[in-house]
N, C-alpha and C positions, 0 to 999 in steps of 0.2 A: 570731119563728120561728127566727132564728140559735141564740136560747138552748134551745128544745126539740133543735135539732140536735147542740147541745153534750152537754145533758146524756142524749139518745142514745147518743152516742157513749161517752161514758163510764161507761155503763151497763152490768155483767157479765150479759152474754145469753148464752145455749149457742150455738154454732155452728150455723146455719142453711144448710149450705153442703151440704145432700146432694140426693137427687134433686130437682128442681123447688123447689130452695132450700131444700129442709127438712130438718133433721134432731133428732134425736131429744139430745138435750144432746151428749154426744160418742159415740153409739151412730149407727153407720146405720142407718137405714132398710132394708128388705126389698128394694128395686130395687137398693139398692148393692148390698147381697150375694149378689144374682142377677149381678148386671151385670158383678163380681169371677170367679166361676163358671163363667159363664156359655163360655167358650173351653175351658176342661177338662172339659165336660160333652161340645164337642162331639169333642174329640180323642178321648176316651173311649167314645162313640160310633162314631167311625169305625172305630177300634181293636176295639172291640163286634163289628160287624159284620166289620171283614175276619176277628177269627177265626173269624167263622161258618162265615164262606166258606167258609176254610181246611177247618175241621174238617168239615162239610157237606160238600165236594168231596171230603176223600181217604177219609171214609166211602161216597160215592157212588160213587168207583171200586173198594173194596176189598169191595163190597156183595156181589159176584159174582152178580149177576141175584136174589139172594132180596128178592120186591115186599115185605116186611117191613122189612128194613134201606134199601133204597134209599125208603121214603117217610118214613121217619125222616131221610134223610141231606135229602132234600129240604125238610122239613121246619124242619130247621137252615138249609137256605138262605134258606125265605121270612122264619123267622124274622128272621134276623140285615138282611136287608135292611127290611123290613118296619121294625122296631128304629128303624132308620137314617132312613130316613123320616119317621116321628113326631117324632124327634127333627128333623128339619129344619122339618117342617109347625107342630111348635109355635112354632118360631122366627118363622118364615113370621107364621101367624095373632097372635102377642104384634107386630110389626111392624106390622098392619093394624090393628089394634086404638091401638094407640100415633097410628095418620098420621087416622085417620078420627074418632078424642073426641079430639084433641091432648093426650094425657099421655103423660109420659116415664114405663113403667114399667121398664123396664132403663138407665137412666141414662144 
């Protein structure tokens, strides 16, 4: 058994060391590059949505009561928050999905 361990060891294998131990010879896998991503998606997100706001809000005050522009402006609001949300809920649901089959898909 020592000597299977030996010549193991000395044996040129690709790195194994990405999500749930595995990887692809020196390429990640698709959970690492999500998992890498995955904080700039949601900075970018928040960011997403406050300019909604923004832009939504100073359209909704500059509307001057025409119901064509102010459900436009409101519009931009659902959107950008709405936006924000999914992108939370995906996280959320990739989370429950990860604790409930025990696989690591965001690393």
């Amino acid at each position: 058994m020592k000597l299977v361990k030996e010549v193991w060891a000395q044996t040129d294998l690709p790195d194994y060391s990405g999500v749930n131990g595995w990887r692809l010879g020196n390429r990640p896998l698709l959970g690492d590059v999500i998992s890498q991503i995955l904080p700039y998606v949601f900075v970018a997100a928040g960011m997403g949505m406050f300019v909604m706001l923004i832009i939504g809000g100073f359209e909704l005050m500059v509307s001057g009561g025409d119901s064509g522009k102010m459900k436009a402006a409101q519009g931009k609001l659902t959107g950008g928050i709405v936006g924000f949300l999914l992108v939370v809920f995906a996280y959320f649901v990739t989370q429950i999905i990860e604790s409930v089959f025990s696989v690591n898909i965001l690393g």
